[in-house]
C-alpha positions as CSV (number, residue, x, y, z in Angstrom):
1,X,-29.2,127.3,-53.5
2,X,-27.9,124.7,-50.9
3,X,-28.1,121.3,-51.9
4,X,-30.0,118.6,-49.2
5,X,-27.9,116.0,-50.8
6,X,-24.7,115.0,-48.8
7,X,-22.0,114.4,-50.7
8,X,-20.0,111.2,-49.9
9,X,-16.3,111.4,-49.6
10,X,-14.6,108.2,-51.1
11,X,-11.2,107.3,-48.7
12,X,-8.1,107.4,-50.8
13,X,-7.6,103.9,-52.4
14,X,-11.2,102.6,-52.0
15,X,-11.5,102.4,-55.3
16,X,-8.6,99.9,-56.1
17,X,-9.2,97.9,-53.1
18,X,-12.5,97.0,-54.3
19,X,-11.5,96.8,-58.2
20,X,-8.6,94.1,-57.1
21,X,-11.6,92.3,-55.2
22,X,-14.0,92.4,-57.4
23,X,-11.3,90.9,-60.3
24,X,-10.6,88.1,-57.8
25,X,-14.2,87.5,-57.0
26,X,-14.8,87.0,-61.6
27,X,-11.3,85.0,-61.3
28,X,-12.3,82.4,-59.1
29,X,-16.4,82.2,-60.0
30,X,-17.1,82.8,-56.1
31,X,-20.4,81.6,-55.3
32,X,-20.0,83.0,-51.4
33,X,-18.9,86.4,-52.0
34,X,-19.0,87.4,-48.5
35,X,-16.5,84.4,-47.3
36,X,-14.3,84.7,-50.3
37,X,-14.4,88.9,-49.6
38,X,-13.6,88.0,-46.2
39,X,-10.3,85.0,-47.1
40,X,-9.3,88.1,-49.4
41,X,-8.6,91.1,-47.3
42,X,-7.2,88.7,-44.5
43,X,-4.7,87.3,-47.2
44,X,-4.5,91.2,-48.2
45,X,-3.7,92.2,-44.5
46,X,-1.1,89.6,-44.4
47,X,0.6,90.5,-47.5
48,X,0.6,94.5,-46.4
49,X,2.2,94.0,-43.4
50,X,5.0,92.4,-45.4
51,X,4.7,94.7,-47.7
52,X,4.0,98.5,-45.4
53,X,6.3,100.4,-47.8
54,X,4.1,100.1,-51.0
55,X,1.1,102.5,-51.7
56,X,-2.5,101.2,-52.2
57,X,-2.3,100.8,-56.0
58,X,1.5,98.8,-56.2
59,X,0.0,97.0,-53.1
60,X,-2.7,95.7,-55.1
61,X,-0.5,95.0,-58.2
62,X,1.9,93.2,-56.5
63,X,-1.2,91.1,-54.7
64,X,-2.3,90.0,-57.3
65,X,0.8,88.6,-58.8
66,X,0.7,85.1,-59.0
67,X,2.6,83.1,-57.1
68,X,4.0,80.4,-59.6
69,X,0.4,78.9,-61.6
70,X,-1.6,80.3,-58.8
71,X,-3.1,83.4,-57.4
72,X,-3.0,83.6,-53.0
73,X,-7.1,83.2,-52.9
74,X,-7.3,80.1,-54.7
């Protein structure tokens, strides 16, 4: 029997990148998810292309590192 459900394939990483947003969206209370989403994976951008060599999940890690008492999106 052929199922008439497609099946979604998830891109490699997904996961994670949305996991590290959605901690940073709890971390900081964000009332505008959209703009905050938006700040985030242009500070993201920014910090991979500084960063090419590392895979999704250390990519991530490293992100969200803080940067002396303070994360990059606050």
């Amino acid at each position: 029997m052929i199922s008439s459900k497609s099946r979604l394939l998830v891109p490699p990483g997904l996961d994670i990148v949305l996991q590290g947003l959605s901690r940073a969206v709890f971390e900081t209370n964000s009332q505008n998810v959209i703009q905050f989403a938006a700040f985030y994976f242009e500070e993201l951008t920014v910090f991979k292309e500084d960063n090419a060599s590392l895979d999704v999940k250390n990519l991530i890690k490293q992100f969200h590192q803080p940067i002396g008492k303070y994360h990059r999106w606050k």
